[in-house]
C-alpha angles and dihedrals in degrees: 000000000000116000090213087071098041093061094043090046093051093047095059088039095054089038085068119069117092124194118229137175125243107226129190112227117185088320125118127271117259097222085052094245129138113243104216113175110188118197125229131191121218116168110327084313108111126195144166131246119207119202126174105216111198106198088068122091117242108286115116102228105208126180124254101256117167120164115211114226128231108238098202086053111106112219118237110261125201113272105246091211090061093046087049086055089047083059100045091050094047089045091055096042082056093051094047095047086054096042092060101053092030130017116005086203091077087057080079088044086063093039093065084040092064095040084054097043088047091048102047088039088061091056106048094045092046084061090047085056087047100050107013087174100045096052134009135195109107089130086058091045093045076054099051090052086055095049093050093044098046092052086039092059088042099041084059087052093050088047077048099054091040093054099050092047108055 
């Protein structure tokens, strides 16, 4: 096979996992205890103390806890600069994966793609810091930076690979 397509093949292999957690959401509890949390105030702190009770069958007792929400209170929204940026990035990963099996001119095109998706990430997330409660989106942004990164490390291996080869 051609190692060409083996590395590229591993990097995007290896670009994929995510890592979730796995939450429990009104379910039981797999050891068959029964999850108790007990609130205590201390000035003014309040926190929360968790205790597994095994005599209790396996059922998670959580305490009603419902927040009421402000109406005159404007949810975040995501920040269009930063999701201009998304694009960009994703453009310019595009480009670069197809740079790299077709033309090599499109790895400028992604070059400009990732200069354009940096630039237009730092200013939307410069107006996230400005105003948290007005946009949102930094994960997206922190994401984009990864991205660009990630590509940027294996784009110089793959400089690296091309030069020694020919």
């Amino acid at each position: 096979m051609n190692i060409r397509l083996l590395f590229t093949a591993a990097i995007v292999l290896t670009s994929t996992f995510v890592y979730c957690e796995n939450t429990i959401s009104g379910g039981t509890e797999p050891t068959g205890l029964q999850q108790v949390e007990q609130v205590s105030p201390s000035a003014e702190v309040f926190y929360a103390e968790t205790q597994l009770l095994p005599e209790a069958g396996n059922t998670i007792v959580l305490p009603d806890t419902k927040e009421e929400k402000d109406s005159t209170e404007i949810p975040p929204k995501l920040e269009p600069m930063v999701l201009g940026g998304a694009g960009a990035v994703l453009l310019g990963t595009g480009a670069a994966v197809a740079g790299v099996f077709t033309a090599p001119v499109l790895l400028l095109a992604a070059l400009v793609l990732f200069g354009a998706g940096a630039f237009l990430t730092a200013k939307g997330w410069k107006k996230i810091k400005e105003n948290p409660k007005l946009f949102k989106g930094e994960k997206l942004a922190v994401a984009n930076y990864l991205v660009i990164g990630v590509v940027g490390v294996v784009a110089s291996f793959y400089i690296l690979y091309f030069l020694f080869t020919i």
